[in-house]
C-alpha positions, 0 to 999 in steps of 0.5 A: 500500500502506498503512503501519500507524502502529505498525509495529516491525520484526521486528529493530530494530538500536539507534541506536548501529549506524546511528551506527557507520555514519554515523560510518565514511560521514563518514570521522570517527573517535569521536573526532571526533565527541567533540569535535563534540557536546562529550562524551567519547570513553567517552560516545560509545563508550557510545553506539555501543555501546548501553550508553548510551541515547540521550537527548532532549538527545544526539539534538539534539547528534548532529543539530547535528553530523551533520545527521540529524534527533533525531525519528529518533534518538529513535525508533530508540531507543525501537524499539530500547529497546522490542525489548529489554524484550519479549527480556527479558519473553520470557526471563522467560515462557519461564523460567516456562513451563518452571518450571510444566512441571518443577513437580509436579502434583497428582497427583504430590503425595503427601499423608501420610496420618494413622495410624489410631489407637486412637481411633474416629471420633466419632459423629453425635449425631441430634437428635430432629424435633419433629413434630406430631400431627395428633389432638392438635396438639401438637408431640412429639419423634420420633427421626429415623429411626424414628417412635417417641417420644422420652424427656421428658428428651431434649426439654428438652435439645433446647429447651435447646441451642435456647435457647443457639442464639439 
């Protein structure tokens, strides 16, 4: 059977636990190893706790003292340390998924409508269509939506709004 190269187990005890273990094995007491690696009582406590990581340079102190190899210790930490932040991310996703659930949706959301007030809506002013006539050739200014001829003076307004456009 073939081993993946990334497997995490699906509950990873902390380095503190095995030492537990391996401290109560060896009939040693915290204190023992204390004064083994040259740490405090508090320090090694911390450790067998898990409220103290676990580091490079106590991995090679607890190897010197317990003949367990560091590469172990430093990998049952980072299992260890790697299993409590996904808890953490997943406390925080599931904290979110219920916020997004509670939260209101748009179509729960009442917007106010504005009063109507005395004042009409304002008007679309139709701008006349230059169109050209095909006896003549020239361009004449027609209403949009009937074909009669529009006023001289609305034409050079038109040209003139033109002129300010460009």
């Amino acid at each position: 059977m073939r081993k993946a190269k990334n497997h995490i187990p699906a509950k990873v005890f902390g380095p503190g636990r095995v030492l537990r273990d391996e401290i109560e094995a060896r009939g040693m007491t915290q204190d023992n190893l204390a004064v083994a690696i040259d740490r405090s009582r508090q320090f090694v406590n911390g450790l067998v706790n898990g409220t103290r990581p676990l580091t490079f340079e106590v991995a090679i102190l607890l190897e010197a003292a317990l003949d367990i190899d560091a590469a172990i210790w430093l990998r049952m930490e980072q299992y260890y340390r790697r299993q409590e932040e996904a808890g953490e991310i997943r406390k925080l996703q599931s904290a979110v998924r219920r916020r997004i659930a509670s939260a209101p949706t748009m179509a729960k959301i009442s917007r106010p409508r504005k009063p109507a007030g005395n004042k009409p809506p304002p008007r679309k002013v139709r701008r006349p269509q230059l169109v050209r006539e095909a006896k003549t050739g020239r361009y004449v200014a027609k209403a949009r939506k009937s074909s009669k001829p529009v006023a001289a003076s609305s034409l050079a307004a038109s040209r003139k709004r033109a002129k300010k456009r460009k």
